[in-house]
N, C-alpha and C positions, 0 to 999 in steps of 0.2 A: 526441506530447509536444513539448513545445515548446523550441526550442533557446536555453538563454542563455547556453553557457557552451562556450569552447573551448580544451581543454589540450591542447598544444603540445609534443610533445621538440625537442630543437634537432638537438644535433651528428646528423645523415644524415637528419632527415626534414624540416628547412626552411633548413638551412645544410649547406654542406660545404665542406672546408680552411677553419676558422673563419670563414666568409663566411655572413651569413643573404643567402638569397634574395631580389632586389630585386622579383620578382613575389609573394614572399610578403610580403617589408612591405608592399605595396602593399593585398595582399587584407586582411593586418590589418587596416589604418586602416579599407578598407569595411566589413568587419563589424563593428565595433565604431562604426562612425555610424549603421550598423543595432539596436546595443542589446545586439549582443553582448560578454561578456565576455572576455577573451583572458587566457589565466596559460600561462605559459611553463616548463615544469617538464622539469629536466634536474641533469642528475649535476655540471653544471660547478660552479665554484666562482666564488662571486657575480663576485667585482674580476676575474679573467679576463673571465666574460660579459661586466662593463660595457665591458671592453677593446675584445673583438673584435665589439661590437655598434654602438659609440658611445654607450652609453647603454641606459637599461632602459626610457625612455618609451614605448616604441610599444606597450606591455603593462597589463593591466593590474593584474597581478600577476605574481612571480617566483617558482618552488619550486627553489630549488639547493642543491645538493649532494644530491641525488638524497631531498631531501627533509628535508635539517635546516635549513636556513635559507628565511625566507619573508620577502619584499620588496613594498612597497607602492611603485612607482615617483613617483605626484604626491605623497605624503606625506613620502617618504625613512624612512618605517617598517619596520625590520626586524627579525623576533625569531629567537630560537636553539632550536632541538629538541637537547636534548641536550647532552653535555659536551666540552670538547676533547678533543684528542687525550690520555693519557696520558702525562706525559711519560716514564715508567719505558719505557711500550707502546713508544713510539717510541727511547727508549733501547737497546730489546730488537732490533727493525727492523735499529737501524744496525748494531750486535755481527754478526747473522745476513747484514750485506752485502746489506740488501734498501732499495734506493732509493725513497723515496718523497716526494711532495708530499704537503702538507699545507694544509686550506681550515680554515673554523672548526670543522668540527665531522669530517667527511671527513681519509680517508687514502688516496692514491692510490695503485697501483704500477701497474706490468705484469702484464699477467694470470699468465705463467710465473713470478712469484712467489710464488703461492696456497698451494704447501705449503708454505714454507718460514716463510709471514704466518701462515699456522692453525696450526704449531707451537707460532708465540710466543706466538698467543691462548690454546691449550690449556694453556701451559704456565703464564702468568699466570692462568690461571681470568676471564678477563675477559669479561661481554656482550654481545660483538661478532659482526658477522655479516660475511661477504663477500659483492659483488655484483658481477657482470661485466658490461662493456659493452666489446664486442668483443675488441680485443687489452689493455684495460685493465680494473682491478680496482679496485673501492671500498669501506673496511674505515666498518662507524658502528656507533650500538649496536643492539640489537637491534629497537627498535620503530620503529625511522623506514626508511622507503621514500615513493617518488614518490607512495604515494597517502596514506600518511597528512601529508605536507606542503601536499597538492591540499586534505583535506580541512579543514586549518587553515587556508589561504586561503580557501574557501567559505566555511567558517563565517562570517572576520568581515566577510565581503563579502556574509551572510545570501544567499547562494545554495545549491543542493543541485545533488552530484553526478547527481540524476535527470534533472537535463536539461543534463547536459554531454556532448560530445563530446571524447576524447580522440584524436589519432592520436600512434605513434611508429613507431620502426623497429629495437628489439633489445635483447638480453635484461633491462636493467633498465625495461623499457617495460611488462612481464607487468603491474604491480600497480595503475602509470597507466590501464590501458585496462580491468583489472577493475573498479575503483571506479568510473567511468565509466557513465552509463546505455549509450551505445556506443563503443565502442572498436574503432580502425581499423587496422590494420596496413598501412602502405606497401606493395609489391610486389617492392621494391627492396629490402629487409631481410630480418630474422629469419626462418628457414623456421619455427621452433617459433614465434613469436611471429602468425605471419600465421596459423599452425594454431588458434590459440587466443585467436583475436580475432573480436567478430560479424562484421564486414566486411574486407574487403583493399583498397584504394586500389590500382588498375594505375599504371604508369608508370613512368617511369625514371627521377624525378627532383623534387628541391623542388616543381618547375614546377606538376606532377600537384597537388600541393595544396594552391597559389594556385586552379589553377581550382575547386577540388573545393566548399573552404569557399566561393568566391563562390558560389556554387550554393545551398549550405545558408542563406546568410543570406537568399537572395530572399525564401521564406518564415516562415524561421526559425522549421521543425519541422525534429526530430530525423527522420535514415532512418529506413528500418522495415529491422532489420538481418537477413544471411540466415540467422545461426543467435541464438538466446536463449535466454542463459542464465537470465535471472528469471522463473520459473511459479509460476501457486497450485494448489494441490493440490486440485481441489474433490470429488475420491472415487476411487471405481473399480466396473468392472462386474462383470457376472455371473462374468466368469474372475477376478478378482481383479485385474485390472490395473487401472491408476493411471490415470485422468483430470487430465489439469492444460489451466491456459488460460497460454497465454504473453502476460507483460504487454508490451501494445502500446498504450497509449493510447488503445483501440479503446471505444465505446462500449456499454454490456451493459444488456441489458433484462432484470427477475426478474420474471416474473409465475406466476399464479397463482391460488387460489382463499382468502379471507380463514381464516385459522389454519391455513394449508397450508403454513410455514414460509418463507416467501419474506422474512424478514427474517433469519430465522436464516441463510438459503444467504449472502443480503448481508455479513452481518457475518462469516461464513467470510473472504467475499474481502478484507473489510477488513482484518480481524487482519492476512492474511499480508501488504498493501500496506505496513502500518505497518512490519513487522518487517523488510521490502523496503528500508526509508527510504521511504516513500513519501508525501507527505503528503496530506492528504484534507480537506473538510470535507461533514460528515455533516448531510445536513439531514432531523431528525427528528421527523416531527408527533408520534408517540404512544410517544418515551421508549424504543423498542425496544435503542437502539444505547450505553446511559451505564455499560454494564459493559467498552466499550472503552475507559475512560478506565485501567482495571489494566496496558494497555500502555504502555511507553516513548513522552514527548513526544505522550499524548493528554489534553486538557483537553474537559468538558463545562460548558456556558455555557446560561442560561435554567432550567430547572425549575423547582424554587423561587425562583430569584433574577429579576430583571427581563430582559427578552430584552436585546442587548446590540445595541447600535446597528451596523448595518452596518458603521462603519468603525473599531467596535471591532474586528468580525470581521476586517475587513482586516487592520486593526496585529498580531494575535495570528498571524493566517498570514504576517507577512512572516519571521516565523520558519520555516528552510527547513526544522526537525525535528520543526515542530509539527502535528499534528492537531487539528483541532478539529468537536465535535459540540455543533449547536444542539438542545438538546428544547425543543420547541414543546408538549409534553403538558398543560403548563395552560393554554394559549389558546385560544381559543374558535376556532370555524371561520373566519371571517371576517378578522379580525385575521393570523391565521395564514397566511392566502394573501393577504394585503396584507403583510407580512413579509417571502415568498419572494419576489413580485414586485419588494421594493427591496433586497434582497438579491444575489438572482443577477444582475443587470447590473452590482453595485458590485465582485462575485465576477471576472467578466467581465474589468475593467479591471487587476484585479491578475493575473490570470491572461496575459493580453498581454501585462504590463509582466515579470514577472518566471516563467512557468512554475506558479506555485503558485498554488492547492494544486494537484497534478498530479490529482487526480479529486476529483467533488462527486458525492455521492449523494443521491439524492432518493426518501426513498419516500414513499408515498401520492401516487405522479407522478401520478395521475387528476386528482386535485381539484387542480394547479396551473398542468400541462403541456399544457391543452389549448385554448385559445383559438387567435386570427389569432397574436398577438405572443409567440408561444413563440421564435419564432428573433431575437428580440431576446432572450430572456430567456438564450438557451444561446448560445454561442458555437461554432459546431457545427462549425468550422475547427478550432481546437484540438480539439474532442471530452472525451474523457476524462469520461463520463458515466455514472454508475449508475442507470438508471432501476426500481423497484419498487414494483410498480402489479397489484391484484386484475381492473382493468378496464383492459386492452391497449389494448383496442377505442377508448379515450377519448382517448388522447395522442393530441397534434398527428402529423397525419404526416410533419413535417420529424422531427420527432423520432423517429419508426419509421422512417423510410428511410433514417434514418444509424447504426443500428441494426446490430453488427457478429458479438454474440452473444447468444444468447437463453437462459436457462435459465429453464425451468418447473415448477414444484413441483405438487402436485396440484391438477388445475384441473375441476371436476367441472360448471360454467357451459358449456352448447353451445356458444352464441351465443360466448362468450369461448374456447372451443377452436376453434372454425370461424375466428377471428378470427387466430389466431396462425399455422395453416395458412396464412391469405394473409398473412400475413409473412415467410414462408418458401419463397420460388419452388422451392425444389429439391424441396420435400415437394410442391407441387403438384400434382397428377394423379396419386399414387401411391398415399399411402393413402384409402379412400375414409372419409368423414365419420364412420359408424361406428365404425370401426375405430381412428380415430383421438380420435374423444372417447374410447374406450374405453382405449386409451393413456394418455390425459393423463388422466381420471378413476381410470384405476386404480392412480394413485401411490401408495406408502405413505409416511409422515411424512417420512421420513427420505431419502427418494428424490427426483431431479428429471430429467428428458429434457433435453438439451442438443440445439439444433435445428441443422439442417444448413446455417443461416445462418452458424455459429462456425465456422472454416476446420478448426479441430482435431477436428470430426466426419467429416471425409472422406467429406460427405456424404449421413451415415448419421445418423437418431435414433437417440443416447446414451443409453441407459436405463443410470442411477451409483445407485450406493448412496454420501450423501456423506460426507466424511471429518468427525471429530469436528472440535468447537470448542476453543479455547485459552482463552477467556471466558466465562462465564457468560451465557448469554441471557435477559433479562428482558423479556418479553414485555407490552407495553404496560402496563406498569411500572402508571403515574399512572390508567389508563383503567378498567383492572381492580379495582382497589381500591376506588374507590367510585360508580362509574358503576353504574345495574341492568342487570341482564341483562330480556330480556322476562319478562312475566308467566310466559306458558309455562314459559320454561326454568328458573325457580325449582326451586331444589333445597327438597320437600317433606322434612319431619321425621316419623317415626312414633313412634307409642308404644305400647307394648299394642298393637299389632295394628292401629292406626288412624290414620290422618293427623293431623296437629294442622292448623292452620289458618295456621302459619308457614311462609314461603317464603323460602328464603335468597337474594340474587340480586346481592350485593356479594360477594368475597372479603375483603371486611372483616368482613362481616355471617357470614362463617362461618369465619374464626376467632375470632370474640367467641361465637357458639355452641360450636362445640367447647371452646373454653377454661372456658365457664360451665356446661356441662352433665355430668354424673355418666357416664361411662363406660359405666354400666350400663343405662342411659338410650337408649345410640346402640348399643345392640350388635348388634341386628338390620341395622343399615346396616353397621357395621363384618363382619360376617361375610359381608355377600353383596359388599364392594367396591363398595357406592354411591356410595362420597363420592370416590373414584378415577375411578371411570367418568363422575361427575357433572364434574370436572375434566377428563376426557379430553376429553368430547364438547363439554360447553359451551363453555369457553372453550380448547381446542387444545391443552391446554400437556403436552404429555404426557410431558414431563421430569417436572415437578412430580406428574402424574400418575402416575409409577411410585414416586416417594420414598413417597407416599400410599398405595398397594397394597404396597409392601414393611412399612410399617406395619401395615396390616389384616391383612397374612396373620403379622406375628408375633404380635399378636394374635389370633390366630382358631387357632395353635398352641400356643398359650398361655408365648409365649416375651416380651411384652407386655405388663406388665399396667394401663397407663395409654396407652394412645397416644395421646389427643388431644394432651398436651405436643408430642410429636415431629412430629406433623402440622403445629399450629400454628408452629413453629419452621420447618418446612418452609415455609411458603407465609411468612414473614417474613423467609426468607433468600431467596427467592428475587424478593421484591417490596418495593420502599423503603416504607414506609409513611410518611406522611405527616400531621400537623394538619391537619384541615381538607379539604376537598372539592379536588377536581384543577384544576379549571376556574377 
């Protein structure tokens, strides 16, 4: 993940006896000629910091009073979270003989004033909160803290907490370093806060982290921290336990066998990225992924409307809370891979400059991914890559061998299970070929192996049953509706006893049949579950294909007595229907 953003506590982790660290201003200024951002977020009260700092330039934002006030130092822009002090509140203080300062929005004392301060609050009904930091205490109201103040500086500076670094060192530092993709605790502070931080920072002093952040900017990727807290949930096994992938920025390859759900597994990990904060952009040949736009800060662009110029896509992602998904599902083949090819290098450049979007997903990665100039096309330093591809075997191999987890849905292709084996050195020489196409062909829909390449197998192939979806999955939405299926696969009409000479091979073409035809007409299909099984097998979809067999059989109980309605309602809720041909 890439680093752009680093918050800062002052008093004990880069100053002490009001003095900031002169190897720490120093590091500032270099990281921040490197691109990073620096906001400085502390409990102080602004005109003190400006006091004992000489000024708030070396920043490039301020969060103080432990997060009601927020400063823009080259602008002299400063807004307020929150109300003053109460003067009653403060009235109440002085009666009870409890000393305190006063910032704009902040109320200070001594931490040994606590009950005597939560008396007054209980006893005015007021919504305030207390917060400690060391031997002092600070009274605000209740929704402001260091990370909701962080998160107002992000916002108008269109950055995301996802790729910030926060380090502090005590107890009002807990909310700083959770909002944080990582959060650092000093060595020299808080025991509870170093317990409950991804990493700890050794040392004994400011010093430790001047050198720490020079370090971070050479690159300028986030650590890989030693404990994380952000996982997606992608099932659980035989015992019932929980499978999750911990987000690292790590690159994930879904493959598979075509209608073996490898897009459905994809938009699992999506949903949970988005609702992470995490932003994306979904690169979608065939429409699989436009029911993630039901989530917060996700927008879908193309479909119906014209494809959107590369650096439209740019300007939509420099929003840090947006998501964005292209469908590509009415463009022709060609067009479509001339698209992605000027797409993902203009993807590339926002990505370096600012972090975002923290992952790009690509499926039908076959048809894009595999030429010489794939590693111009990925940026495969940064990473952060969703690859979803029926044919493994076809991607580039810079692209396979940066390759960090694999998850594979039923793949029932030899050539393409013997293919994923050697992707995976650890499975190597263990199972023999057999036994392992046997494996990965014997998936069920809902099932996928997680290979011993993803550090969270400890080596072992994952056989999960995966966890439900939050979204709807619409399964190649625009493709389905009016593309044919082959001759073969045409779902055949009977009548009396006899075939008609009608082949249904759109799902357009059969909900305009169920909808025009007499109930009485289709009941030898309805009673044996043809038109279920003909949706099962055909085309995959065997969500849609249960709504369809719960139809049939209340029909064929006679609890039913029109189902073509329900049926066709079914396949229109579950597929956009459209004017006009897809293409």
């Amino acid at each position: 993940m890439k680093f752009s953003v680093l918050a800062l506590d002052f008093d004990g982790t880069i100053a002490r006896h009001d003095r900031l660290d002169d190897a720490v201003r120093e590091a500032i200024a270099d990281v921040r000629a490197r691109g990073v951002v620096v906001i400085l977020v502390t409990g102080r009260i602004l005109e003190d910091l400006r006091r004992v700092t000489g000024g708030l330039h070396f920043v490039d934002a301020v969060v103080a009073e432990n997060g009601a006030v927020v400063e823009f130092p080259a602008s002299g822009y400063t807004t307020r979270n929150g109300s003053p002090p109460a003067p009653a509140f403060l009235d109440a203080l002085g009666q009870a003989g409890v000393r305190v300062d006063t910032g704009t929005v902040v109320v200070e004392a001594d931490a040994s004033q606590a009950p005597a301060i939560l008396d007054v609050i209980r006893r005015l009904e007021l919504p305030l909160s207390i917060v400690f930091n060391r031997s002092r205490l600070m009274v605000l109201p209740q929704t402001i803290s260091k990370a909701s103040g962080l998160r107002q500086a992000l916002a108008v500076l269109r950055l995301s907490p996802r790729n910030a670094l926060g380090i502090g060192d005590a107890e009002n530092d807990h909310d700083l370093l959770q909002v944080c993709e990582v959060g650092v605790a000093v060595g020299w502070g808080s025991a509870a806060l170093q317990a409950a931080a991804d990493d700890v920072l050794p040392g004994t002093g400011p010093a430790a982290v001047a050198d720490y952040i020079r370090r971070l900017a050479v690159d300028r990727l986030l650590p890989v921290p030693t404990r994380t807290r952000r996982r997606l949930r992608l099932g659980h096994d035989a015992t019932g336990t929980p499978f999750e992938l911990a987000v690292r920025g790590r690159n994930v390859l879904v493959a598979g066998a075509p209608k073996s759900g490898k897009s459905w597994v994809a938009g699992l990990l999506c949903e949970q990225l988005i609702l992470h904060g995490y932003s994306l952009c979904i690169l979608d040949p065939e429409g699989d992924y436009v029911a993630l736009e039901a989530l917060p800060g996700v927008t879908v662009l193309g479909g119906a409307d014209p494809l959107p110029r590369p650096a439209d896509v740019v300007r939509a992602l420099r929003h840090a809370d947006v998501s964005v998904v292209i469908d590509l599902s009415r463009v022709a083949h060609d067009p479509k891979v001339a698209y992605m090819r000027n797409l993902l290098p203009a993807l590339n450049v926002l990505r370096r400059h600012t972090g975002i979007p923290h992952r790009i997903i690509v499926d039908e990665a076959h048809y894009f991914l595999y030429d010489t100039d794939v590693p111009e096309l990925l940026d495969l330093e940064i990473n952060g890559y969703t690859l979803v591809s029926y044919r493994a075997s076809k991607l580039h191999p810079a692209a396979l061998a940066s390759t960090q987890v694999i998850v594979v849905t039923r793949e029932s292709d030899p050539y393409e299970a013997d293919a994923l084996l050697t992707l995976c050195p650890t499975c190597a020489g263990r199972p023999v070929a057999s036994t392992w196409r046997h494996l990965l062909g014997g998936l069920d829909i809902d099932e996928a192996a997680i290979l011993p390449v993803t550090e969270e197998t400890q080596g072992g192939v994952r056989r999960i049953r995966l966890a439900p979806r939050l979204t709807p999955h619409v399964r190649h939405q625009a493709k389905y509706i009016d593309v044919p299926i082959g001759e073969s696969l045409g779902f055949v009409v009977w009548h009396d006893g006899a075939p008609t000479t009608h082949r249904i091979r759109t799902l357009r073409e059969f909900v305009t049949v169920i909808e025009s035809t007499r109930t009485a007409r289709l009941h030898g299909h309805l009673v044996r579950n043809d038109f279920s099984r003909w949706i099962a097998d055909v085309f995959g979809d065997f969500v849609l294909a249960e709504t369809i067999r719960a139809a049939e059989t209340d029909y064929r109980r006679g609890q039913l007595a029109e189902p073509m309605a329900v049926m066709a309602q079914a396949v229109r809720s579950r597929y956009e229907f459209v004017d006009g041909p897809w293409w």
